[in-house]
C-alpha positions as CSV (number, residue, x, y, z in Angstrom):
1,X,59.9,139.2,66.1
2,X,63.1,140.9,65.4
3,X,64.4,137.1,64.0
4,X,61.8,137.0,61.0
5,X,62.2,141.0,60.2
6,X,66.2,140.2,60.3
7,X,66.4,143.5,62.3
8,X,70.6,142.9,62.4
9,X,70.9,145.8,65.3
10,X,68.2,143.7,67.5
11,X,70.0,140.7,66.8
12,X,73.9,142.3,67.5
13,X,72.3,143.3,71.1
14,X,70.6,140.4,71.8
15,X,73.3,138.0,70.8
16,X,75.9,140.6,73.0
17,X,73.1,139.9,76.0
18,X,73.3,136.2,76.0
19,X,77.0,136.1,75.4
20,X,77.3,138.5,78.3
21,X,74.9,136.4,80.6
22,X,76.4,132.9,79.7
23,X,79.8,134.9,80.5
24,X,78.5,135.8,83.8
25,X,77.1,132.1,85.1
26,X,80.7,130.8,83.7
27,X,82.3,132.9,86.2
28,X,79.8,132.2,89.5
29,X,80.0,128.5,88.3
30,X,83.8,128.8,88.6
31,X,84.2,130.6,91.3
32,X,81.9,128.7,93.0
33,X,84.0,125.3,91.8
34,X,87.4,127.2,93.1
35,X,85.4,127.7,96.7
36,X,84.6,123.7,96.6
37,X,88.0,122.8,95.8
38,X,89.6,124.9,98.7
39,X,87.3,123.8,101.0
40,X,88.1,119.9,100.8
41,X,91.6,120.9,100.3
42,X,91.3,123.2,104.1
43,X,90.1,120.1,105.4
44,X,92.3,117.1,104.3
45,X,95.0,119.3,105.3
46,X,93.8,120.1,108.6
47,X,92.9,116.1,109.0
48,X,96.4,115.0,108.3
49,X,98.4,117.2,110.4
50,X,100.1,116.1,113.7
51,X,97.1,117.8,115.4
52,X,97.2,115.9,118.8
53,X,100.6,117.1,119.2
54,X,99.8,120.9,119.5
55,X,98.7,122.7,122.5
56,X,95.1,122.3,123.0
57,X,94.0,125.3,122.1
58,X,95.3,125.3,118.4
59,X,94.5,121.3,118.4
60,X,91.0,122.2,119.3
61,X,90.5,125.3,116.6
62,X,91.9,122.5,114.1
63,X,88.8,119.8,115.7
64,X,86.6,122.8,114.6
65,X,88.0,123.2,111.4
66,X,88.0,119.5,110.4
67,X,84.4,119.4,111.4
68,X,83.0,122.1,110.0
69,X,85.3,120.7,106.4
70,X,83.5,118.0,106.6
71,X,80.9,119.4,104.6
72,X,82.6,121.3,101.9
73,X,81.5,125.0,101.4
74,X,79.3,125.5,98.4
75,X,77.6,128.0,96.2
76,X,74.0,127.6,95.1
77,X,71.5,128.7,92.9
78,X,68.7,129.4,95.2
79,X,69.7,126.4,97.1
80,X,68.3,124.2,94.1
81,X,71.5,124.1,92.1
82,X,75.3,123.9,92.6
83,X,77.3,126.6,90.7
84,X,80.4,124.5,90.0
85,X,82.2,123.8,86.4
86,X,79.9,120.0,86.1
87,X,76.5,121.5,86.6
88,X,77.6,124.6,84.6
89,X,78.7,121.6,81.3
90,X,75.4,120.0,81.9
91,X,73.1,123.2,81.6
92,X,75.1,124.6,78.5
């Protein structure tokens, strides 16, 4: 309504609204992309360490770790979509 009576103060706020909201998915989708990368990082590191020559206590923490690296940590949308820099290029 405000676009056809070219109300410019409607349309300032409104464009400042979306440009704050696209602002704020960039920024989950990022972080969310920095937490993936991390994650596989933790792991590969973890898997090519000398861990069978530690003491079996830290070689066992490090068994956890690797497992639990095996599926990389993620942030989600209501566990329908990944927040990460490709799903955030397809939307916009």
């Amino acid at each position: 309504m405000e676009w056809e009576s070219s109300d410019s103060t409607a349309m300032l706020t409104m464009s400042v609204i979306l440009t704050s909201f696209a602002f704020s998915i960039f920024t989950n989708c990022y972080v969310g992309q920095l937490l993936t990368d991390q994650s596989l990082k933790l792991g590969l590191m973890t898997s090519t360490t000398n861990w069978h020559r530690l003491p079996h206590k830290r070689a066992r923490t490090l068994i956890l770790i690797m497992a639990v690296s095996n599926i990389p940590a993620k942030i989600s949308a209501g566990k329908m979509i990944e927040m990460s820099l490709p799903t955030f290029s397809n939307v916009s």
